[in-house]
C-alpha positions as CSV (number, residue, x, y, z in Angstrom):
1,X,35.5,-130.2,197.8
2,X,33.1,-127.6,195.8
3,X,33.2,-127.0,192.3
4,X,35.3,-123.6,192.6
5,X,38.1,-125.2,194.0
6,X,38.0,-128.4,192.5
7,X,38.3,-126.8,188.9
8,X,40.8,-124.3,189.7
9,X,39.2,-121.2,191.0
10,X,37.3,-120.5,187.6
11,X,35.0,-117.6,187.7
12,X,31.4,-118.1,188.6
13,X,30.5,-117.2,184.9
14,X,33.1,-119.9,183.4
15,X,31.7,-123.0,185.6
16,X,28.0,-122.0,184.1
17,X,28.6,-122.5,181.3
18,X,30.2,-125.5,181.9
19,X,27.1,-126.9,183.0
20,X,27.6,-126.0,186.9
21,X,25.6,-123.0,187.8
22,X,26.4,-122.9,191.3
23,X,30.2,-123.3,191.8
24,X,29.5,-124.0,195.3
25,X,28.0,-126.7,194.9
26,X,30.2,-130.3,196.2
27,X,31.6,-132.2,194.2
28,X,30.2,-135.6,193.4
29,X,32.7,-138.8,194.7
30,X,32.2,-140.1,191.3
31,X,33.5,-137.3,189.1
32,X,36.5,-136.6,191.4
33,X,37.1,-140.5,190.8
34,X,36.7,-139.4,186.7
35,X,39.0,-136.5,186.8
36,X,41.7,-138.5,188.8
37,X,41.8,-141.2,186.5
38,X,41.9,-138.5,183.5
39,X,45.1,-137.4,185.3
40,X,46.5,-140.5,185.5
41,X,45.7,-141.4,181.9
42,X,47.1,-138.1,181.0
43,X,50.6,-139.0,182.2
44,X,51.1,-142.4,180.4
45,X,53.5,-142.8,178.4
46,X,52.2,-142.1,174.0
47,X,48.6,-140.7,175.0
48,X,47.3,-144.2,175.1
49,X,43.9,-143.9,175.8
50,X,42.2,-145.9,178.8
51,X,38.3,-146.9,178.9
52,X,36.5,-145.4,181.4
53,X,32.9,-145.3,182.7
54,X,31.4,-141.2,182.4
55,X,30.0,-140.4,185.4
56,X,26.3,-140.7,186.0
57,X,25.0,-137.5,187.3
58,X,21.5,-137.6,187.8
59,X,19.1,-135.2,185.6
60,X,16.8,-135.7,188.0
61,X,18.5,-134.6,191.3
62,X,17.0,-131.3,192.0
63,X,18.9,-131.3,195.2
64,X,22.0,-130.5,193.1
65,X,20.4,-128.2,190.5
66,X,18.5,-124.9,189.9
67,X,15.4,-124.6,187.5
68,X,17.7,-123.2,185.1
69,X,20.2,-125.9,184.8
70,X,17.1,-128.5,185.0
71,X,15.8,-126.5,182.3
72,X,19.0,-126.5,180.2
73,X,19.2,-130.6,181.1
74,X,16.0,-131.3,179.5
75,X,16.9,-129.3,176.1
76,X,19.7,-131.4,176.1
77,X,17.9,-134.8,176.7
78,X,15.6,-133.8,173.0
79,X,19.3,-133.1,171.2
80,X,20.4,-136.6,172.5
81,X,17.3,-138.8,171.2
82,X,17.7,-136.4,167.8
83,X,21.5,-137.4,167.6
84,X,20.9,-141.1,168.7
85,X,17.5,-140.7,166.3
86,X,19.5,-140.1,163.3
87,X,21.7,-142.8,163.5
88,X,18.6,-145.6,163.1
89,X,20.3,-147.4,165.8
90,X,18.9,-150.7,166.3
91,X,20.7,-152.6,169.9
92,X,19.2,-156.1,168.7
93,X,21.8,-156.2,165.7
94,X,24.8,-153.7,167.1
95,X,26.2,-151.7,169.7
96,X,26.5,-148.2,169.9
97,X,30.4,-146.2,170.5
98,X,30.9,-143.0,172.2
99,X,34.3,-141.4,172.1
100,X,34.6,-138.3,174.2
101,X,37.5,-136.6,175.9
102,X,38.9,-135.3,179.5
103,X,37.8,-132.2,178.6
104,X,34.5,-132.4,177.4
105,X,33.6,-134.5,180.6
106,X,35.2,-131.7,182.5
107,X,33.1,-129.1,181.1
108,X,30.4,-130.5,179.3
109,X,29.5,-133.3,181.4
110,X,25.9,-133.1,181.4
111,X,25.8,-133.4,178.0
112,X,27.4,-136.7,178.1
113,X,24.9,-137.7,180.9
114,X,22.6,-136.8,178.8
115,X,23.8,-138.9,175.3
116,X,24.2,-141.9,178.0
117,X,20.8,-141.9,179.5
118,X,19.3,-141.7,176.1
119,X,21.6,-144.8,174.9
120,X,20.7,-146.7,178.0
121,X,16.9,-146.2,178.0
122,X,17.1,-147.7,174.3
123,X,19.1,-150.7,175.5
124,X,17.5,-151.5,178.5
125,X,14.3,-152.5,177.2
126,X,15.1,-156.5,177.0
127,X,18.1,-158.7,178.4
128,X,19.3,-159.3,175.0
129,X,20.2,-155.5,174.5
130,X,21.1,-154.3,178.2
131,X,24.4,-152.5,178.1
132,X,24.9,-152.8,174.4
133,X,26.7,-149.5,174.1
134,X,30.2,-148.4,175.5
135,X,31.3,-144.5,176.5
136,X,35.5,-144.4,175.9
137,X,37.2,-141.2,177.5
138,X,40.6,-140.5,175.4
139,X,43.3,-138.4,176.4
140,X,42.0,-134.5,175.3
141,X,44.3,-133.1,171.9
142,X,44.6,-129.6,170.6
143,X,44.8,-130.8,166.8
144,X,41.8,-131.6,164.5
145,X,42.7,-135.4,163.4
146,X,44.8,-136.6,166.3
147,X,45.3,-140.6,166.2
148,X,43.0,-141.7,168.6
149,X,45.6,-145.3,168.3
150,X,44.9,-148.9,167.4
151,X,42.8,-150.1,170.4
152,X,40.0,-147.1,169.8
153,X,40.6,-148.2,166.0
154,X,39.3,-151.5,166.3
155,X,36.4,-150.4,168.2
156,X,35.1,-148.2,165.8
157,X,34.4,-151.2,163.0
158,X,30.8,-152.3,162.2
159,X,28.9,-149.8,164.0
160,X,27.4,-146.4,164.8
161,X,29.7,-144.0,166.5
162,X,29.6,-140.6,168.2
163,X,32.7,-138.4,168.8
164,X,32.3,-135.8,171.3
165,X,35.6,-134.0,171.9
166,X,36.9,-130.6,172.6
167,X,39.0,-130.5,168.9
168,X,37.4,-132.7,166.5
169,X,38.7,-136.2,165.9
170,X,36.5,-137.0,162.7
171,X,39.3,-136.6,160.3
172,X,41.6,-139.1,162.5
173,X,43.2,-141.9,160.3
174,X,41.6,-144.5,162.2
175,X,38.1,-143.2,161.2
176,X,39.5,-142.3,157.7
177,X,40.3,-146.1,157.7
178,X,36.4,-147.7,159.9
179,X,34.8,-145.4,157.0
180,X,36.4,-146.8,154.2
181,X,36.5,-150.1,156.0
182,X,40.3,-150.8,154.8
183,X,40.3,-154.9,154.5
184,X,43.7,-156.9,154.7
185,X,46.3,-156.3,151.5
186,X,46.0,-157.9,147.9
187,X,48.7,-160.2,149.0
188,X,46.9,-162.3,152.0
189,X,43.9,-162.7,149.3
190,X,45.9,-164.4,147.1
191,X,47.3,-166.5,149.5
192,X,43.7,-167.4,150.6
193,X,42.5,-168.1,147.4
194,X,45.8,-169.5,146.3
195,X,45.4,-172.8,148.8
196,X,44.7,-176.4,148.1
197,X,41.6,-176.2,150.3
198,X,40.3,-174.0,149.0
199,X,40.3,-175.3,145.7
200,X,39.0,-179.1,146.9
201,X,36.3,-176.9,148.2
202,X,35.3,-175.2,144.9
203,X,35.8,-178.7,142.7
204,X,33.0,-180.3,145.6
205,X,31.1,-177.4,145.0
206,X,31.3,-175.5,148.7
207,X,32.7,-172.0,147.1
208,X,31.4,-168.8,145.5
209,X,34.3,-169.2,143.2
210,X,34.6,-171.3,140.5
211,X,37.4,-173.8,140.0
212,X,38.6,-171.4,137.1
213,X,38.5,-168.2,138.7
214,X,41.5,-170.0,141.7
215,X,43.3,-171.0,138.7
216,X,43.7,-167.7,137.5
217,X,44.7,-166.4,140.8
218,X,47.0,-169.2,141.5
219,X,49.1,-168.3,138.3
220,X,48.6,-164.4,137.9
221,X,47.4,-163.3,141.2
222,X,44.2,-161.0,142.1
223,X,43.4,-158.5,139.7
224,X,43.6,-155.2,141.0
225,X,40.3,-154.3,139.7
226,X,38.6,-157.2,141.6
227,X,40.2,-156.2,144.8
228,X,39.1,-152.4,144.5
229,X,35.2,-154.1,143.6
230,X,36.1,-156.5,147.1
231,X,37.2,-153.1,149.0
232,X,34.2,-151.1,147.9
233,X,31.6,-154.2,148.2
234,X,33.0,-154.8,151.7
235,X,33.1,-151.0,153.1
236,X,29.5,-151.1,151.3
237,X,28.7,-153.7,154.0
238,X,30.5,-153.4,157.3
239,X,31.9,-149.2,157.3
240,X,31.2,-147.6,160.6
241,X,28.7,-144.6,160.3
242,X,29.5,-141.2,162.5
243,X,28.7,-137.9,164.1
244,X,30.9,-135.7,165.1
245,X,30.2,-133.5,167.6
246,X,32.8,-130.3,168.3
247,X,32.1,-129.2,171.9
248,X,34.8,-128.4,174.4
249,X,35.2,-124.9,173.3
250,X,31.4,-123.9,172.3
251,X,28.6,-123.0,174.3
252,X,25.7,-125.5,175.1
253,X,23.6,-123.1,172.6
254,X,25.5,-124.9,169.7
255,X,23.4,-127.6,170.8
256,X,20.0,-125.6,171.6
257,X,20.0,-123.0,169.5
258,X,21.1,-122.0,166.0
259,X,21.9,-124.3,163.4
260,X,20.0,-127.6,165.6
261,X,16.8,-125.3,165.0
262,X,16.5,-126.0,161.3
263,X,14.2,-128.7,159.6
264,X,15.4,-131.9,158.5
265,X,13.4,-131.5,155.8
266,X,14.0,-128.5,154.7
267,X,17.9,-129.5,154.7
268,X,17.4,-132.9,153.2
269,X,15.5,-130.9,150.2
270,X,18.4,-128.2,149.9
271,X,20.9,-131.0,150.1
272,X,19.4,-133.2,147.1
273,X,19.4,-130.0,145.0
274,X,22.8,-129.0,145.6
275,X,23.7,-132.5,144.8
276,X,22.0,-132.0,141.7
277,X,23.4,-128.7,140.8
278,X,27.0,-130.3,141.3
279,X,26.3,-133.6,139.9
280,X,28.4,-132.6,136.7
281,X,30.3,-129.5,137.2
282,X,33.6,-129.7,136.2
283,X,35.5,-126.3,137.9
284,X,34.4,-123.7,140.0
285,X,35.0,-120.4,140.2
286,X,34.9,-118.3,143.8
287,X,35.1,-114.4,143.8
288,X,34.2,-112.0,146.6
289,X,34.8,-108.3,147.0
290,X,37.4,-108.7,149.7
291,X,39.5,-110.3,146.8
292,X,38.8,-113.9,146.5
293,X,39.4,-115.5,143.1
294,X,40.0,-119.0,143.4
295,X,39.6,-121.8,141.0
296,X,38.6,-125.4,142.3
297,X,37.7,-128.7,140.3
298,X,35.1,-130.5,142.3
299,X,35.8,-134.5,143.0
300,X,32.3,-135.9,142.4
301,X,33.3,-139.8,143.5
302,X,34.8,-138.3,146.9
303,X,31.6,-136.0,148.1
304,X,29.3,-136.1,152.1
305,X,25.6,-134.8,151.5
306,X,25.0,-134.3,155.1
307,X,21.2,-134.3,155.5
308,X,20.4,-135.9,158.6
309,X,20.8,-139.5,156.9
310,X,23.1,-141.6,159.0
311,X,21.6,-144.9,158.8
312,X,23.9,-146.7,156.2
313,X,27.4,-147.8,156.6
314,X,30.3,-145.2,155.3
315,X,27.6,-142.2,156.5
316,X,29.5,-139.4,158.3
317,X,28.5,-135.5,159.3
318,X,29.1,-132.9,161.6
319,X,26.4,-131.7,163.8
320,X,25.0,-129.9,164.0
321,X,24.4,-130.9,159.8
322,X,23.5,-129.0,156.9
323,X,26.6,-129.1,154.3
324,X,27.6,-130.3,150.8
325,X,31.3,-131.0,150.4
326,X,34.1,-133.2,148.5
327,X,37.8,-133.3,148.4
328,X,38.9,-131.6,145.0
329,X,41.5,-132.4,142.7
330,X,44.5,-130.5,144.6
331,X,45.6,-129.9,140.3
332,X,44.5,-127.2,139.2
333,X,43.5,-125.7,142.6
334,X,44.8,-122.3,142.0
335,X,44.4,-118.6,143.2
336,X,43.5,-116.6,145.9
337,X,41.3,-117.0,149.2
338,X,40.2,-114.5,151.4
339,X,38.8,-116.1,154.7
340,X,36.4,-113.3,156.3
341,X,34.3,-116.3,158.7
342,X,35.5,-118.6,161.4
343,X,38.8,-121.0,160.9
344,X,39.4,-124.1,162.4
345,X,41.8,-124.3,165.5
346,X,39.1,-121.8,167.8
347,X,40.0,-118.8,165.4
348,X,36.6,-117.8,165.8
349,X,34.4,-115.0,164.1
350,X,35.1,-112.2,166.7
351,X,39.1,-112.7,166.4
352,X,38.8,-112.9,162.8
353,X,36.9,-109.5,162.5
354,X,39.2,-108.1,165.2
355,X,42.4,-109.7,162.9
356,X,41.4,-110.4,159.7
357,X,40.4,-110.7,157.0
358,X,43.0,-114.1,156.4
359,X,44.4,-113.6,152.7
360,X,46.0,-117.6,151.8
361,X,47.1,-117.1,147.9
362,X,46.8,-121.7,146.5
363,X,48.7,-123.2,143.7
364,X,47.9,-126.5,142.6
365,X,46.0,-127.4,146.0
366,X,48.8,-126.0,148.3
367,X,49.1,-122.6,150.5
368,X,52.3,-121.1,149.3
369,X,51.7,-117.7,150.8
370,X,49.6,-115.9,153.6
371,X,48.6,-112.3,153.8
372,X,51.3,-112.0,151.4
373,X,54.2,-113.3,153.0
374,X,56.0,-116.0,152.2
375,X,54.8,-119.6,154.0
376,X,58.8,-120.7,154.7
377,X,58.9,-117.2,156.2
378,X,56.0,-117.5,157.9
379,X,56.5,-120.9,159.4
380,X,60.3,-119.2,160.1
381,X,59.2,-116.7,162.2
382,X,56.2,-118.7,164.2
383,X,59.2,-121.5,164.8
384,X,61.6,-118.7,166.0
385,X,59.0,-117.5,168.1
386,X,58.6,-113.7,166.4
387,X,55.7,-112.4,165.1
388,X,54.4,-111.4,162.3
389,X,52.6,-108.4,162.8
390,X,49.0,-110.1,162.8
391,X,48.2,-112.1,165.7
392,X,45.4,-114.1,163.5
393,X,48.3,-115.3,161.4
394,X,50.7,-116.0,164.0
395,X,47.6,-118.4,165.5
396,X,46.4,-120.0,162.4
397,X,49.9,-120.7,161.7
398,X,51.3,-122.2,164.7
399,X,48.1,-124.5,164.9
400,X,48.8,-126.1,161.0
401,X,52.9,-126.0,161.4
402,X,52.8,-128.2,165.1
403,X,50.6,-130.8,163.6
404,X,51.9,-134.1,162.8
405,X,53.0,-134.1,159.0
406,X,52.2,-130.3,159.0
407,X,53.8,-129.8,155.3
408,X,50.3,-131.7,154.6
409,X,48.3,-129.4,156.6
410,X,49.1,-126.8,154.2
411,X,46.9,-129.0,151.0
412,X,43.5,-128.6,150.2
413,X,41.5,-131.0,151.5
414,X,37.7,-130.1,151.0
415,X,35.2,-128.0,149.0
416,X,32.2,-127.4,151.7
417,X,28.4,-125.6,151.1
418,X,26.5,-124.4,153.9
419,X,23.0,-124.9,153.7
420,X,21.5,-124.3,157.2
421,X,19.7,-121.5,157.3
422,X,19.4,-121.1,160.8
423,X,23.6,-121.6,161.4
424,X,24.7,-119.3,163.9
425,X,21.6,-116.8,163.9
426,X,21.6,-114.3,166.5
427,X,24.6,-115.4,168.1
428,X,27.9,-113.1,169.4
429,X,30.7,-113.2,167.2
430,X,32.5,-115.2,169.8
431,X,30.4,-118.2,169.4
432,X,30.4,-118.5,165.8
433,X,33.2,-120.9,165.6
434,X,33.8,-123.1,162.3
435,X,31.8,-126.3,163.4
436,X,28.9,-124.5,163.2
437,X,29.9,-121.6,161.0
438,X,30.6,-124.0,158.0
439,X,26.6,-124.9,158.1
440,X,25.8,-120.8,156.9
441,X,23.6,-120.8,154.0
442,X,25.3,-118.7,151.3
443,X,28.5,-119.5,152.5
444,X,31.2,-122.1,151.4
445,X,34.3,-123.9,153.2
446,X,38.0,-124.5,152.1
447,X,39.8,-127.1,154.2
448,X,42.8,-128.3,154.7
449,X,44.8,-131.3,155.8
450,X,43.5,-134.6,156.6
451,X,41.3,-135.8,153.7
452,X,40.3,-139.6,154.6
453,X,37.1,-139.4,155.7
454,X,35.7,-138.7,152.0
455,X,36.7,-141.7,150.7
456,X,40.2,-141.1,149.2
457,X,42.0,-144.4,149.4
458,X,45.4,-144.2,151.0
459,X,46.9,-145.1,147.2
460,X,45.7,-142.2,146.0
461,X,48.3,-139.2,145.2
462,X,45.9,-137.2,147.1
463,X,45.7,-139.1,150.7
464,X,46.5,-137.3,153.5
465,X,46.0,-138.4,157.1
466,X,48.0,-135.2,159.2
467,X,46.6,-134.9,162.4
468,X,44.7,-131.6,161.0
469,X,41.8,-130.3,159.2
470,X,41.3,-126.7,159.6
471,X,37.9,-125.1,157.9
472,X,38.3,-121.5,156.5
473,X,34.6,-120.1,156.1
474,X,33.9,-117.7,153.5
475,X,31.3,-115.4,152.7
476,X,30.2,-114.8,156.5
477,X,30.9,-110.4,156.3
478,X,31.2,-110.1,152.6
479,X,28.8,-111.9,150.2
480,X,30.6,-114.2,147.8
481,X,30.5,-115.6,143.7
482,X,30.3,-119.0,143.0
483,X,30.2,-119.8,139.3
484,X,30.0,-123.3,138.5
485,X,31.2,-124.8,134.8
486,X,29.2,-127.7,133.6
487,X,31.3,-130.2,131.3
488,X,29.6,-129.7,128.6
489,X,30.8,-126.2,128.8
490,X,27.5,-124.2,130.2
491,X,27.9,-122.4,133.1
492,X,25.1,-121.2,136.0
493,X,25.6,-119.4,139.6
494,X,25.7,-121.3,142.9
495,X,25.4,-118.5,144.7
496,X,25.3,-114.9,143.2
497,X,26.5,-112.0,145.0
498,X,25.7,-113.8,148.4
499,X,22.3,-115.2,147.5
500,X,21.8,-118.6,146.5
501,X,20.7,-119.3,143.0
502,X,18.8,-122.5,142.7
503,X,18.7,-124.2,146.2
């Protein structure tokens, strides 16, 4: 079977930039094998997801590709040992995760290929290491934080993990949950150290704690301040570390040109001083010409500085990197945001500019209206199928109100600064999606939905873990304010008129 018929009858155009420049080209045995065990694991019952092997499609084999393609293969091997590079991956002490989905393999195979000949030629060195990394393909989703379910869960403890998928999984609960490297309830610790054993242990001197301390838990339990010290020291210790890697609906430039293109260095410099400049700011204050006037209160203990570093436990970013961000205090979240640059969901740049600007007005942390209807009316109308006049909001809409818990999709979730100054340059408004879009320097973010991944403990009034995080970028088409108050009262610019101030 070739290529044309095997995906459909695509057009030529489509299937190139999937990675297949010459649609009639055959179709490998192995990847029809891939695709028909993606069908079947399509059609099980709950989306539980099944482990399979990517296939291994040669970047040598001429026979099967053009000098372009070849070309576009090796690009791609020097973004895989840069991904695998940050990570500090060492296969003596661990093993490496990759979670991709059906629909990145179908159209961004090569990529793959290329993440898994990178991975093996670090672990094939020595018998000790051979093998010591694992590619999962899960069942593709639509929505931003989809579960990805227990058994992926437990895989993603203790270890360095890449998420390649077609929406991104980042903000899933079960990463939420590696990340902050959750650790069995208050009760089972007491229990533990509650025991007779135990306690013959600690009087022979063969515990860490003394004689005392079980006493103390044996008649008044575990403090909870000691098990929030046990939580932090343990997720300090064993928390997974992650890249997330948007792909199925941009094009391989996301990955070869554009934001990639920027200097660690000059990002890891910009980062630390944006850290600094934030370190003690209490509220900030975005305006923009279009009518933004929001008010935010930065959460400084629930921040990612995503400079390239992802060599200790509880690490995460986006690639391509370059972005400062926290979850806020949803209280006193209040005003008006006008989103002129991509939004999560594939709402990219040229449908915003063809449909937008998007006009969300927030009190304390929540959307209550958009473009100045109602959000019961709007959710109303998207549920009764009948539009609202914009097709951006109709869109936008429908893609927060179908997500699991979607009355959470509707909070504020995250404060994001782009500080990539090479994020989406010279690229069509139809590639400027929000994975890369939120990198822009002089641009900032506003999120919303799933919050986990920045630390925010599932006790917190706060949490949420919806199946969606949609990015709302700001400042792309109209240059933007950000005033930032200090808490001893002083204020300063972040970025003034659309030109940042001091990083």
């Amino acid at each position: 079977m070739k290529f044309r018929e095997f995906f459909g009858g695509n057009r030529p155009e489509e299937l190139a930039k999937a990675g297949y420049d010459d649609p009639e080209m055959e179709v490998p045995g192995d990847v029809e094998e891939l695709h028909a065990a993606l069908e079947k694991m399509d059609q099980e019952e709950d989306g539980v997801p099944v482990d399979l092997v990517a296939p291994k499609i040669s970047l040598e084999d001429e026979a099967v590709t053009g000098k372009e393609e070849q070309e576009k293969r090796e690009r791609l091997r020097v973004v895989a040992k840069n991904i695998v590079d940050c990570f500090g991956f060492n296969p003596e002490k661990e093993s490496f995760l990759v979670i991709t989905d059906g629909k990145v393999v179908a159209e961004n195979g090569v990529f793959i290929e290329a993440i898994r000949a990178e991975l093996e030629g670090r672990t094939t060195s020595n018998q000790r290491t051979k093998g010591n990394f694992e590619i999962i393909i899960v069942p593709t989703s639509g929505k931003s934080a989809t579960p990805f379910g227990g058994v992926i869960g437990d895989k993603l403890r203790d270890r360095p993990v890449l998420i390649v998928t077609s929406m991104s999984r980042s903000h899933s609960k079960e990463v939420g949950s590696a990340l902050r490297h959750e650790i069995s309830p208050k009760e089972k610790f007491e229990e533990t150290l509650s025991s007779p054993r135990l306690r013959e242990l600690a009087e022979a001197g063969f515990s860490a704690h003394p004689v005392e301390f079980l006493d103390g838990v044996a008649k008044s339990g575990l403090s909870d301040e000691y098990y929030r010290k046990m939580q932090i020291y343990i997720a300090s210790q064993k928390g997974i570390r992650l890249i997330s890697i948007t792909k199925g609906h941009n094009p391989y430039e996301i990955l070869t040109r554009g934001a990639v293109e920027e200097s660690v260095e000059v990002l890891r410099e910009r980062a630390e001083k944006v850290d600094k400049l934030m370190a003690d700011v209490e509220e900030v204050h975005i305006t923009s010409p279009l009518g933004t006037d929001l008010f935010l209160r930065p959460r400084h203990d629930k921040k990612e500085v995503e400079d390239g570093r992802i060599d200790e436990p509880g690490k995460i970013a986006n690639y391509p990197i370059g972005e400062w961000s926290c979850s806020p205090f949803q209280e006193g979240a209040d005003g008006v945001l006008v989103v002129d640059g991509p939004i999560g969901g594939n709402h990219n740049l040229d449908m915003v500019k063809k449909y937008g600007p998007l006009r969300l007005e927030i009190k304390n942390g929540v959307v209550t209206r958009i473009n100045d209807i109602s959000l019961a009316d709007v959710i109303s109308k998207v549920d009764a199928g009948v539009t609202t006049g914009n097709p951006l909001v109709d869109s936008v809409v429908k893609y927060l109100h179908e997500g699991q818990n979607d009355v959470y999709a509707f909070r504020l979730a995250e404060l994001g600064i782009g500080i990539n100054g090479k994020a989406c340059k010279d690229k069509p408004d139809e590639w400027i999606g929000s994975s890369e879009g939120e990198k822009i320097y002089r641009t900032i973010h506003i999120a919303f939905g799933s919050n986990g991944t920045f630390g925010v403990d599932r006790s917190d009034p706060t949490f949420n873990d919806c199946n969606i995080h949609c990015d709302n970028v700001v400042g792309v088409q109209t240059p933007i304010t950000v005033e930032c108050t200090k808490k001893d009262g002083t204020k300063f610019y972040l970025i003034k008129n659309g030109k940042p101030q001091e990083y």
